[in-house]
C-alpha positions in Angstrom: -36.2 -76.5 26.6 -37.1 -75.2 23.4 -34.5 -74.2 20.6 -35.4 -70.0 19.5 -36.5 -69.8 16.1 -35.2 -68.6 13.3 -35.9 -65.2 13.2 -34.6 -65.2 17.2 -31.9 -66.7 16.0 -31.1 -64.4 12.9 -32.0 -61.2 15.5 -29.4 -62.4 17.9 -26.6 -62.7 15.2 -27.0 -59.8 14.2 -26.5 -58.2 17.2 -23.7 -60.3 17.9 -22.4 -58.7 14.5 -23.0 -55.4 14.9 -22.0 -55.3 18.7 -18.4 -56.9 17.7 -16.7 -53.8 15.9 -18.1 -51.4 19.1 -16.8 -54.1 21.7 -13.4 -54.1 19.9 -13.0 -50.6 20.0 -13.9 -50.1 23.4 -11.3 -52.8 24.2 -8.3 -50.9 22.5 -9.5 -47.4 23.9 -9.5 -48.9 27.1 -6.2 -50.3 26.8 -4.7 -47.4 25.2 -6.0 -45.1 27.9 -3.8 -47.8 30.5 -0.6 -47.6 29.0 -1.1 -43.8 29.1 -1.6 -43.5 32.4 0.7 -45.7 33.8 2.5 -43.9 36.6 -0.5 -42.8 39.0 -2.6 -39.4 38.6 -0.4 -36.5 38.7 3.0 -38.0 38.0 4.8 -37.0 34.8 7.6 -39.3 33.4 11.0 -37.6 33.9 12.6 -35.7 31.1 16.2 -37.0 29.9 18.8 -34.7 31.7 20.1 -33.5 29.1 16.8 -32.0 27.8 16.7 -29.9 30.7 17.1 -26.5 31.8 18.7 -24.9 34.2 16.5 -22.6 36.3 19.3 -21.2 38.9 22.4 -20.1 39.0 25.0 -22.8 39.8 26.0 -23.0 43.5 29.2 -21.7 43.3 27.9 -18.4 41.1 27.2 -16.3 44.0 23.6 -16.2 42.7 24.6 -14.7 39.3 22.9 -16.5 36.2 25.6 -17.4 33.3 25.9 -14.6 30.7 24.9 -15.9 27.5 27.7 -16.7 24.8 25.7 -14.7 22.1 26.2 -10.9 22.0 23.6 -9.1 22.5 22.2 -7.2 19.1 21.5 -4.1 20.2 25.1 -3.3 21.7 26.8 -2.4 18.9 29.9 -2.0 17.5 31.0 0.1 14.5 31.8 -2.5 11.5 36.2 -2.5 10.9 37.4 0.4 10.0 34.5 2.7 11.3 34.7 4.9 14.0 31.5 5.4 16.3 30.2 8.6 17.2 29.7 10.0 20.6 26.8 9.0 22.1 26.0 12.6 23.5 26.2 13.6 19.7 23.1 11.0 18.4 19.5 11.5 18.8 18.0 8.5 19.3 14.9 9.0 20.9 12.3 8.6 18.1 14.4 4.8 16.8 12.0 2.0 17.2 12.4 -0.3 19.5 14.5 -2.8 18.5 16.8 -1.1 16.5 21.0 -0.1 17.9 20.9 3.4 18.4 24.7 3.6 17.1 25.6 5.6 14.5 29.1 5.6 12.9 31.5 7.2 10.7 33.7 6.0 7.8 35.1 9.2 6.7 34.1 12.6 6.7 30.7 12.0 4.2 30.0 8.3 4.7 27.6 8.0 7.9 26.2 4.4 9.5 23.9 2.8 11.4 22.6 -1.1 11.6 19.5 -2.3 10.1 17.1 -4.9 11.0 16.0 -7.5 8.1 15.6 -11.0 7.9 12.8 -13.6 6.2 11.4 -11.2 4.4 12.5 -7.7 5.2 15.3 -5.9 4.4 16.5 -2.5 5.8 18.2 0.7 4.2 19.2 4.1 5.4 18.4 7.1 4.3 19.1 10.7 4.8 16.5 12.7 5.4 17.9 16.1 6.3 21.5 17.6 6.4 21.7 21.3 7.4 24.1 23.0 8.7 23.1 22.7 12.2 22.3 18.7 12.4 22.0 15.4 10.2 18.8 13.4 10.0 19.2 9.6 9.3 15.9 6.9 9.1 16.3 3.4 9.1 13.8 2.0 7.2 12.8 -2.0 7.5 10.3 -3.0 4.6 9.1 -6.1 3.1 10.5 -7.8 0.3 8.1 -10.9 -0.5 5.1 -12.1 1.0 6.6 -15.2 2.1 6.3 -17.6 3.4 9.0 -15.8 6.0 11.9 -17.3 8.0 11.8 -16.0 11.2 15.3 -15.4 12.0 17.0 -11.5 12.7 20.4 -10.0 11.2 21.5 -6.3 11.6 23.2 -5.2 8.5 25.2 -2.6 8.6 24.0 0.3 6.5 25.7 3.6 5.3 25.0 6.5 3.4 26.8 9.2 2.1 26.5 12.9 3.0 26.6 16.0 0.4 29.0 17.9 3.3 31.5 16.5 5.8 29.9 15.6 8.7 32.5 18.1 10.5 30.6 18.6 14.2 27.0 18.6 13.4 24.7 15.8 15.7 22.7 13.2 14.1 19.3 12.7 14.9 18.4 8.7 14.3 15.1 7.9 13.4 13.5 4.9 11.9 10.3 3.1 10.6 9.3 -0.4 9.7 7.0 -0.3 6.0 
């Protein structure tokens, strides 16, 4: 048998050389792509129960889900020491979604109704019209930065004073996000 010669030889270990790093990762993508899949096709590891959800109502509800412990923003109550107005006595019907459609009263001029700000928005409310036969209020959300913006919500509770006492006179609610 004859030995290869040198430039054979040379040929070959470089091969061997350049192969190595390829071979290597093949090797660890391979085993990588094991411990991955351990478990069989289709099976997902089970979450801790504690990072679960429930998705019915307990048994013994009677098929009712649990009310949540956090009010809902958009039933309002006056703030203390307000009084709310009769709901057959606001307009509501061009409010943005989104907004309480609950206006309020502290005295006889000082009239309320909740914002919507948060991140970067605030809110304010202004009167637009006060004749003698109704008072028009707009809630008006507008930036205050560019950000970046949190995302969370609050509902401040905004007033504004009238020239006349509000006496009987309905309030239309309106509102618009600038």
């Amino acid at each position: 048998m004859s030995t290869p010669s040198a430039s054979a030889r040379a040929a070959l270990a470089l091969v061997r050389g350049a192969l190595r790093p390829v071979l290597l990762a093949a090797a660890l993508t391979g085993g990588v792509l094991l411990a991955a899949g351990c478990g069989g096709p289709g099976e997902e590891a089970p979450l801790p129960e504690s990072s679960t959800l429930p998705t019915a109502a307990p048994p013994d509800s009677g098929g009712t889900r649990p009310v949540p412990t956090t009010p809902d923003p958009l039933v309002a109550t006056p703030p203390a020491g307000a009084t709310a107005l009769p709901a057959a006595r606001v307009d509501a019907s061009a409010l943005p979604a989104g907004l309480a459609p609950l206006v309020w009263t502290r005295d006889d001029r000082t009239v309320g109704a909740y914002g919507r700000g948060g991140g970067c928005t605030d809110a304010r409310l202004e009167v637009v019209e006060q004749g003698p036969e109704r008072v028009v209020l707009r809630v008006v959300q507008f930036s205050t930065g560019p950000g970046p913006c949190t995302r969370e919500l609050i509902y401040p509770p905004l007033e504004a004073a009238l020239e006349a006492p509000l006496g009987e006179r309905p309030v239309v609610l309106t509102g618009v996000v600038a």
